[in-house]
Structure formats: C-alpha cells, structure tokens
C-alpha positions as CSV (number, residue, x, y, z in Angstrom):
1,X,-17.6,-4.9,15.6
2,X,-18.4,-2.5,18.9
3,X,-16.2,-1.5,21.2
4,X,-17.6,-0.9,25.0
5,X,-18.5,2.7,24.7
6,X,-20.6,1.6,21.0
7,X,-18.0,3.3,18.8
8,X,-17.1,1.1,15.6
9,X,-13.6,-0.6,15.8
10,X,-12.0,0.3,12.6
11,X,-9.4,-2.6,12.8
12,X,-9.6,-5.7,10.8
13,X,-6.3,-7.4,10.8
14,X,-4.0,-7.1,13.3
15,X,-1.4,-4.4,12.1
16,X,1.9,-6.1,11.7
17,X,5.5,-6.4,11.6
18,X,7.5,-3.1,10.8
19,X,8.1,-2.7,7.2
20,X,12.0,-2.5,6.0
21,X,13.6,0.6,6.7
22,X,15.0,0.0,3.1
23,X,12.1,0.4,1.3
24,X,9.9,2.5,3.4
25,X,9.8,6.7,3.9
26,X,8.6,6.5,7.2
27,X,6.8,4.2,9.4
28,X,4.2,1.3,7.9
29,X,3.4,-2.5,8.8
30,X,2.7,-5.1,7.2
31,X,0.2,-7.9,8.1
32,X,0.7,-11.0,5.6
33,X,-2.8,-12.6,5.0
34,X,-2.3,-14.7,2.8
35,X,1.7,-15.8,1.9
36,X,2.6,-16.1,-1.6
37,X,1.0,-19.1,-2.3
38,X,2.5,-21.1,-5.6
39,X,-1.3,-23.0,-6.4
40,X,-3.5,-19.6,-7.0
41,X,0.1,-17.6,-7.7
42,X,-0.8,-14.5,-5.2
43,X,-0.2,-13.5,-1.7
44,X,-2.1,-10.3,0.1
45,X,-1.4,-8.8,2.8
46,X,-2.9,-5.6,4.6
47,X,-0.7,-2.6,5.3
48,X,-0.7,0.3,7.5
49,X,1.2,3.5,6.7
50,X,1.6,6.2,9.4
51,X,0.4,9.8,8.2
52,X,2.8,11.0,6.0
53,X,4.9,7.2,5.4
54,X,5.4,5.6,1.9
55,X,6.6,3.0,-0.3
56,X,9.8,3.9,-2.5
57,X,8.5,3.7,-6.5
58,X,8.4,-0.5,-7.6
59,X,6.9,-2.3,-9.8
60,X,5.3,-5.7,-9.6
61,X,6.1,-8.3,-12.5
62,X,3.0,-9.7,-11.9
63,X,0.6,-6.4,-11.3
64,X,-1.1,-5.6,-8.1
65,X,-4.6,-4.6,-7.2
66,X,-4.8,-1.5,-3.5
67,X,-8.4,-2.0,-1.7
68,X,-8.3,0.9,0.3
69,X,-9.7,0.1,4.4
70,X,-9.0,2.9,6.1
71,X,-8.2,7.0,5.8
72,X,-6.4,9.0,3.8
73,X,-3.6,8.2,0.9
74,X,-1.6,8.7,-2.2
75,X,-1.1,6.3,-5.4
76,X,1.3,8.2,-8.3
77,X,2.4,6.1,-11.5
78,X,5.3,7.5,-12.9
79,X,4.9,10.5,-15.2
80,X,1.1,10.9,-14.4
81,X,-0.3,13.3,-11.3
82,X,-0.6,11.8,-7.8
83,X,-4.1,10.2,-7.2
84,X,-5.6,11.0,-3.6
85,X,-7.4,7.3,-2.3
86,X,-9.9,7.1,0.0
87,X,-11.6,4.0,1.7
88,X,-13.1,2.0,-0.5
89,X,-11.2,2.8,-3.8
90,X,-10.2,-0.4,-5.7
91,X,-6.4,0.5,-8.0
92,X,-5.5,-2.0,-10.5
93,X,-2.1,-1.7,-11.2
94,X,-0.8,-3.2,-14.3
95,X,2.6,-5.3,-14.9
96,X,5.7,-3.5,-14.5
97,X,4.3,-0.2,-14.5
98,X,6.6,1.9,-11.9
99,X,4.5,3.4,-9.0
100,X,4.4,4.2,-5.4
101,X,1.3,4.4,-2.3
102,X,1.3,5.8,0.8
103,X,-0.5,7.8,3.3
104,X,-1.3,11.3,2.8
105,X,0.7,13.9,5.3
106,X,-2.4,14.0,7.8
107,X,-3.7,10.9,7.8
108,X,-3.3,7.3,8.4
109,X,-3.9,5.1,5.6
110,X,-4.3,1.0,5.1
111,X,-4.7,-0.7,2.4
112,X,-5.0,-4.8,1.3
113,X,-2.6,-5.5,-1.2
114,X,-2.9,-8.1,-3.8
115,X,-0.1,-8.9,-5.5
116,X,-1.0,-11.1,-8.8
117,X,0.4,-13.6,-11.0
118,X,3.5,-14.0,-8.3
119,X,5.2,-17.0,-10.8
120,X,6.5,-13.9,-12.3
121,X,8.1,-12.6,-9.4
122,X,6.1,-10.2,-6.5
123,X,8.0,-7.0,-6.3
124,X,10.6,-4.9,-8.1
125,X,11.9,-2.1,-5.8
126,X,13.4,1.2,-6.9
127,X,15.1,4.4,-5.8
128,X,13.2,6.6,-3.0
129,X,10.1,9.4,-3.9
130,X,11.6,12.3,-3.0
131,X,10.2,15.2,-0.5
132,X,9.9,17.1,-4.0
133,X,8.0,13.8,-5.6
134,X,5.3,13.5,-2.7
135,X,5.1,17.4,-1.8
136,X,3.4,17.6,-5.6
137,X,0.0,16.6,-4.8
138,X,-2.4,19.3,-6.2
C-alpha cells in the first residue's frame, strides 16, 4: 500500500490494545486476528513491541510459531543464546519449552503469533527476564 508522498506503509493490522503490565517489560500491543477458535484449536494475533519491550519467559502447552513483519527483535529459549530476528524469520516453538521475544533495544519489532493446538491450553506465564537476561545478547 502507498502512502501520499509514495513511501510504503509498513502497517498491516491495526496495532492494538496495550498488553498486561503483568506480563510485559515495557510497552507492546496486541491485535487479536483471529480468537482462539475451538474448531481449528489456534488463535493468532499480531503484536507490536516498543524498542527495547518484552514478554516475561512462558511457555505454550500447545507450541507456537513467531512470523516476524516488521524490525528488529530477540527470541531466547532457556539455557541456549539469545537469537536476533529479523523480518521475515519464521520460529517454531515447540510444547512447553520456556522462552521469551521481544524487541531489540533500538528497534521496534512485530511479529504474528500463532499459538497451536490451544485444547491444550494457550499460554503458561513465568517470572520476568531480567536487565542481566536480555543485556546478554552477543
């Protein structure tokens, strides 16, 4: 799509509600596309993290798959290195396995978020990533 002056509008969806406080370092919405529906057992929604926001670590019962859309972010599984994503990176992320995403310090980041297999519940959420946690990105 072009905007009057012929620049490309990045934006797909429209951004969203606020994310909870409670579960978010910083700012992010999130844009529900499609509500966990019981029939195909997933719901997706697109979400926009302000440079340097993220989610605390989770899991998801049912796994999840990140399509990245837009900038610069972070994905980390816990005891592995911090992955930098970039647009149009595809992260599968298995059952249960504890991670967190976000945007990197400088950059805004969005991502659609698929969240599979919902009959076994959609998300898990944990303690925080730390200053120390994100800050390790080599």
């Amino acid at each position: 799509m072009k905007t009057s002056d012929n620049q490309i509008n990045e934006t797909i969806f429209p951004k969203g509600d606020l994310a909870p406080a409670a579960y978010f370092t910083g700012n992010a919405y999130v844009k529900m596309l499609v509500p966990n529906d019981p029939i195909l057992n997933t719901a997706v929604g697109n979400v926009v993290f302000e440079a340097g926001a993220r989610n605390n670590w989770h899991t998801h019962p049912g796994g999840q798959i990140l399509i990245v859309t837009h900038g610069t972010g972070y994905y980390q599984e816990v005891g592995k290195p911090i992955q930098l994503l970039q647009v149009g990176d595809v992260v599968n992320i298995q059952p249960e396995v504890k991670h967190w995403h976000g945007a990197a310090p400088e950059s805004e980041f969005t991502h659609i978020a698929i969240s599979t297999n919902t009959h076994s519940g959609i998300v898990d959420w944990l303690e925080p990533v730390t200053d120390e946690e994100y800050n390790s990105f080599k």
